[in-house]
C-alpha positions in Angstrom: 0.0 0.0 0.0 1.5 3.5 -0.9 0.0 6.8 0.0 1.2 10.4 -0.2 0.2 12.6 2.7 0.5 16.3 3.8 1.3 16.6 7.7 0.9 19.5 9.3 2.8 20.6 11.2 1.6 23.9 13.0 0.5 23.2 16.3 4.2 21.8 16.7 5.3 25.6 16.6 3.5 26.0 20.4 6.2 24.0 21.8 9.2 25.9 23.6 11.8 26.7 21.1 14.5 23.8 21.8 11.9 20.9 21.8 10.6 21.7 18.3 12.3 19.6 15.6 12.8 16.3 17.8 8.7 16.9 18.5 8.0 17.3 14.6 9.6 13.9 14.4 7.2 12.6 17.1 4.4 14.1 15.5 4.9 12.5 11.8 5.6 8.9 13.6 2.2 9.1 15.6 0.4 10.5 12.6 1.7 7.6 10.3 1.0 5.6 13.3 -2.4 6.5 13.2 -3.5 6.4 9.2 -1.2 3.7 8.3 -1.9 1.3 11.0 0.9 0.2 12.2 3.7 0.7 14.7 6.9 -0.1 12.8 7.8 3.7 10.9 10.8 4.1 9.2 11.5 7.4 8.9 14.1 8.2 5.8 17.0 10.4 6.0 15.7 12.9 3.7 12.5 13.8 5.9 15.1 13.7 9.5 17.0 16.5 7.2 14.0 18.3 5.6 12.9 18.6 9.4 16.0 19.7 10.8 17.4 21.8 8.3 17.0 25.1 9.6 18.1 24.4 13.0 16.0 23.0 15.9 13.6 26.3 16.0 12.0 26.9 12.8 10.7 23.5 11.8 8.4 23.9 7.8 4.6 24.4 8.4 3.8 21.0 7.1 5.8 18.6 5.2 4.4 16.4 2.2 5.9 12.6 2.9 5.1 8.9 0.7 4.6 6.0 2.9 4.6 2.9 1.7 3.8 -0.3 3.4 5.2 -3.9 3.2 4.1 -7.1 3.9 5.2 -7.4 7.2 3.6 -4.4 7.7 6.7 -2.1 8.7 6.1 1.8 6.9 9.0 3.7 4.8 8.4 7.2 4.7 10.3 9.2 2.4 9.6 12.9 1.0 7.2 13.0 -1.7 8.5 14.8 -4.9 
């Protein structure tokens, strides 16, 4: 099963400044958790970077991300193009 999905990432931004982008990580995994049923997310090194890359403050608004699920049921996420 493969889906592309927009998280947002908003509310994220009421958190105190130096929790922020290890949060946003939180929040993707629970909401992949959550519409992908499944607890096994594997996040890919391109959304940890998209994420982080403007420091541990200013995490993006949303972020647009492909899961795709195997057999097993285990999720990859990687950023959607």
């Amino acid at each position: 099963m493969e889906r592309i999905y927009v998280i947002p990432l908003r509310k994220v931004k009421e958190a105190p400044r130096t929790v922020r982008a290890p949060k946003a990580v939180r929040v993707v995994k629970e909401f992949l958790e959550k519409h992908m049923k499944s607890e096994e997310i594997k996040l890919d090194a391109s959304v940890n970077e998209k994420l982080w890359e403007r420091g541990i403050q200013k995490i993006p608004p949303k972020i647009k991300v492909k899961a795709v699920k195997d057999e097993d049921g285990s999720v990859a996420v990687t950023l959607a193009e």
